[in-house]
N, C-alpha and C positions, 0 to 999 in steps of 0.2 A: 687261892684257887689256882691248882696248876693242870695241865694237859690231863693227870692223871685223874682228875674228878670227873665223876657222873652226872648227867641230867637229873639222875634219882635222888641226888644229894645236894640238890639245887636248895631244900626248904628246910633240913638239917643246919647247910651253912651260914644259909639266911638267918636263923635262928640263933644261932651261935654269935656269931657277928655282931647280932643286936644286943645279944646281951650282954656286948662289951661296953654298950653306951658310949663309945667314944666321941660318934658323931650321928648323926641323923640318917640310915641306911636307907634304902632302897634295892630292888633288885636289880636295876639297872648297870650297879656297876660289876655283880657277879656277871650279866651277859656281854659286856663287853670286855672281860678280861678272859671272860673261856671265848670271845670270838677271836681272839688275838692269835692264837695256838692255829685255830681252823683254818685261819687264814695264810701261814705260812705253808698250807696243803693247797690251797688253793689261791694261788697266787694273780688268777688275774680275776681276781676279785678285790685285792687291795690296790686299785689304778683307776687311772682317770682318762680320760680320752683326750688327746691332741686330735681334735677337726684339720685344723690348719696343714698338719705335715698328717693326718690321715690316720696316726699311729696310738696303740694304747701303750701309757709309761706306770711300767709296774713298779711297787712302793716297798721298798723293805720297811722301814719305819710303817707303823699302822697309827693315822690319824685318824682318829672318829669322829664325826660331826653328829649332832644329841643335836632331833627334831624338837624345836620348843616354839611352843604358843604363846607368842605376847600380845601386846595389845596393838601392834600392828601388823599383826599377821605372823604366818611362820616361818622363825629363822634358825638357823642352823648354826650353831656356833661348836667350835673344835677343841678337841681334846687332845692334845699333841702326845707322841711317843708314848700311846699308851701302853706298850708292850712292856714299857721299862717304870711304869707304876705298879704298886701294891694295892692294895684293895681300897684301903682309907684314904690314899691320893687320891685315885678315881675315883671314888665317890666325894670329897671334896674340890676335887678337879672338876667333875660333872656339875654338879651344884654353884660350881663358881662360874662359870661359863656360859650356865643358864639362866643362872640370877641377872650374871650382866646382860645379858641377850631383853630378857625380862623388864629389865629396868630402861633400857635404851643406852647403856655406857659402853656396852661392847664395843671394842677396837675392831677397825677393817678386819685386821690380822688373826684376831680374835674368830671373824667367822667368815673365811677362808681357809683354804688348804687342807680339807679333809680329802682322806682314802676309799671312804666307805662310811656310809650314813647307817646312824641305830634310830628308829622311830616307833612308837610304843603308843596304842590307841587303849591297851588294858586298863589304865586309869580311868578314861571315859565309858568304860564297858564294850568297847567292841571287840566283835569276836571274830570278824575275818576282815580283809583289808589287803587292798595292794596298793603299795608304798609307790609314791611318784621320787625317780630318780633324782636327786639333787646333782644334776649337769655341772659338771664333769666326769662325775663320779660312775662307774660302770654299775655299781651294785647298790642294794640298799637293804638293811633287813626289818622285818616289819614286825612288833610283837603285840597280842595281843592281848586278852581277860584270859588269867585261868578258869575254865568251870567243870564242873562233876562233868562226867562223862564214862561209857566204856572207856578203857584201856587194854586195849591188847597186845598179852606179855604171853609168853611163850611158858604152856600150850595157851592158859583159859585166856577169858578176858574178864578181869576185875574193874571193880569203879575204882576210880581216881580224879583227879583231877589233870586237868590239859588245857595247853595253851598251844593255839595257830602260830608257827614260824613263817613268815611269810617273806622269800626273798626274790628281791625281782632283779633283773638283769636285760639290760640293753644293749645287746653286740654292736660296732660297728656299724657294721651292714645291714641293719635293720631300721638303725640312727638313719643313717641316709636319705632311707626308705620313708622315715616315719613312720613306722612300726614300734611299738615298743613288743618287748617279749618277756613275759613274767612266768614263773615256776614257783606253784605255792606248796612248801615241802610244810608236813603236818610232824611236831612234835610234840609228844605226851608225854608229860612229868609223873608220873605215880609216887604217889606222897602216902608212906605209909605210918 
């Protein structure tokens, strides 16, 4: 999956992929290997906030941290340099990371030092959601259930299927405040 793929070929590749059987897929690691690309567009969203010196320290390497449910609650464990995996890393990287998260084996290091949090409520069926920041981190994106829906493509609007992107963002100066500040951007898959 490179810069060059579409949203619309999200369930083509998914598909493809699967039927390679290599490993056990998920769509989880197509979205963060197309987040990798967006993020050198937008760069201060791969950074974490320094409180101390006041300053936010932007990240060339993209570290992902995979929200995962165990049995003590939710932890975040990391997905180092993803930008420089392939699809079956990351999704055996993903899996590896959350299994340990899961199991209770995860190393400190292991679940520290993310860029930018991926957290996914689709598996439990929700369908809107604003993702709570994992501090440090500026940003977080939130994904949810695909379901039927209008789609609107240019002119008509057709059914499709769509899922809520939900990414939220806590500036500095709002941190301060105690404010958080979220922007819930809406994207439609159309699966034809």
């Amino acid at each position: 999956l490179g810069t060059g793929a579409s949203a619309q070929s999200l369930q083509e590749l998914y598909e493809a992929a699967r039927s390679l059987q290599q490993a056990p897929l998920t769509y989880l690691p197509f979205v963060v290997a197309a987040l990798v690309p967006v993020l050198a567009g937008f760069p201060q969203c791969n950074a974490r906030y320094d409180a101390g010196r006041n300053v936010i320290l932007r990240h060339r390497a993209v570290h992902v941290g995979i929200a995962t449910q165990t049995a003590d609650g939710l932890k975040v464990p990391v997905v180092r340099d993803a930008g420089g995996r392939g699809l079956w890393d990351l999704a055996a990287e993903i899996r590896r990371v959350s299994g340990a998260a899961r199991a209770g084996t995860a190393r400190r290091e292991e679940l520290s030092g993310s860029t930018i949090t991926v957290t996914s409520l689709g598996k439990l069926g929700g369908i809107v959601s604003t993702p709570i920041l994992n501090v440090p981190e500026v940003a977080i994106i939130g994904l949810n259930k695909a379901v039927e829906r209008a789609v609107k493509r240019a002119p008509p609007c057709t059914a499709g299927k769509g899922a809520r992107i939900t990414q939220a963002e806590e500036p500095p100066a709002s941190r301060r405040a105690g404010e958080a500040g979220a922007v819930q951007l809406k994207c439609y898959v159309k699966e034809d």
